[in-house]
C-alpha positions in Angstrom: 0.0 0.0 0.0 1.6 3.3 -0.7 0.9 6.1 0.9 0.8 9.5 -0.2 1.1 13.7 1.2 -2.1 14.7 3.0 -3.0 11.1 4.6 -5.4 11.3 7.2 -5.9 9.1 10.3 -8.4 6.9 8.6 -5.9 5.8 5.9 -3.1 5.3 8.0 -5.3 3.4 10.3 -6.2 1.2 7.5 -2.5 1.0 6.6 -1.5 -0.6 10.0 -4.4 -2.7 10.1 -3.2 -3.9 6.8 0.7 -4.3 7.8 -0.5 -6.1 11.4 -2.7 -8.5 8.9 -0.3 -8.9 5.9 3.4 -9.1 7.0 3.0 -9.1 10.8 0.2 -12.1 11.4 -0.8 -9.9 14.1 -4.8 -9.6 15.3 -5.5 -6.1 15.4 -9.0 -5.0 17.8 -11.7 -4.6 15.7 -12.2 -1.1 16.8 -9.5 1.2 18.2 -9.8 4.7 19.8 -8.5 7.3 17.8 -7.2 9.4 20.1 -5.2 6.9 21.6 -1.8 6.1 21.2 -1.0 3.6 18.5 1.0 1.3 20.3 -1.7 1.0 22.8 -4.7 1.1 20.4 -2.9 -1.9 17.9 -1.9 -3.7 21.0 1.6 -4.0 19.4 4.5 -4.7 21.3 8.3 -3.7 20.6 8.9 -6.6 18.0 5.3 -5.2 16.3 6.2 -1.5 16.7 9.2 -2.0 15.0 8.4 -4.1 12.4 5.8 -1.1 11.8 8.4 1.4 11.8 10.3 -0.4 8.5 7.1 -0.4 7.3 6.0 3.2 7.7 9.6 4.4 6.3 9.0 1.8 3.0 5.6 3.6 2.3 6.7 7.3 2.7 10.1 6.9 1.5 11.6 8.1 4.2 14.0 8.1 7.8 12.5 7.4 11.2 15.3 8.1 13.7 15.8 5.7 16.4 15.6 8.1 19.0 11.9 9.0 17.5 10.4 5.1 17.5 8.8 5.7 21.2 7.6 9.3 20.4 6.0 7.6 17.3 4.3 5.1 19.4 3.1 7.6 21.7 0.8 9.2 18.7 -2.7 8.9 18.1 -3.6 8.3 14.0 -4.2 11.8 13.6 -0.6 13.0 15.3 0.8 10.0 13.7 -0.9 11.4 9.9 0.7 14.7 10.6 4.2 13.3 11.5 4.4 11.3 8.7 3.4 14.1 5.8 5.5 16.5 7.6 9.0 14.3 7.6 7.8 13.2 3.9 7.8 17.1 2.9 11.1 17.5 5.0 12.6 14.5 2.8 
């Protein structure tokens, strides 16, 4: 799935879910709060989180520091949405 500028929180909701379900084998709750962080929400764990991180930086073509995977984790879909289009505008 590739993802482009101006994503919302619905599409990169529905690109984890597809990540968790494709590449991960990982159940993901049918519902999850919005406004909660994404490592809670997904109920992924460091091994998941990561494995989401390569993913993430495959789709957007770019660079998630190390230093920034917890920060990442700690966003809702919305926070996560903006992160994303902004680093992909920074290159």
């Amino acid at each position: 799935m590739e993802i482009k500028a101006g994503t919302s929180g619905a599409e990169v909701e529905a690109f984890i879910r597809q990540v968790c379900k494709d590449k991960m084998n990982v159940e993901v709750p049918e519902k999850v709060d919005p406004a909660e962080p994404i490592e809670q929400a997904f109920e992924l764990d460091s091994i998941s989180m990561f494995e989401l991180i390569v993913n993430l930086e495959e789709a957007y073509g770019i660079r998630i520091a190390d230093a920034e995977v917890e920060q990442v984790g700690n966003m809702n879909l919305e926070e996560l949405a903006g992160y994303l289009e902004g680093r992909q505008a920074s290159g």
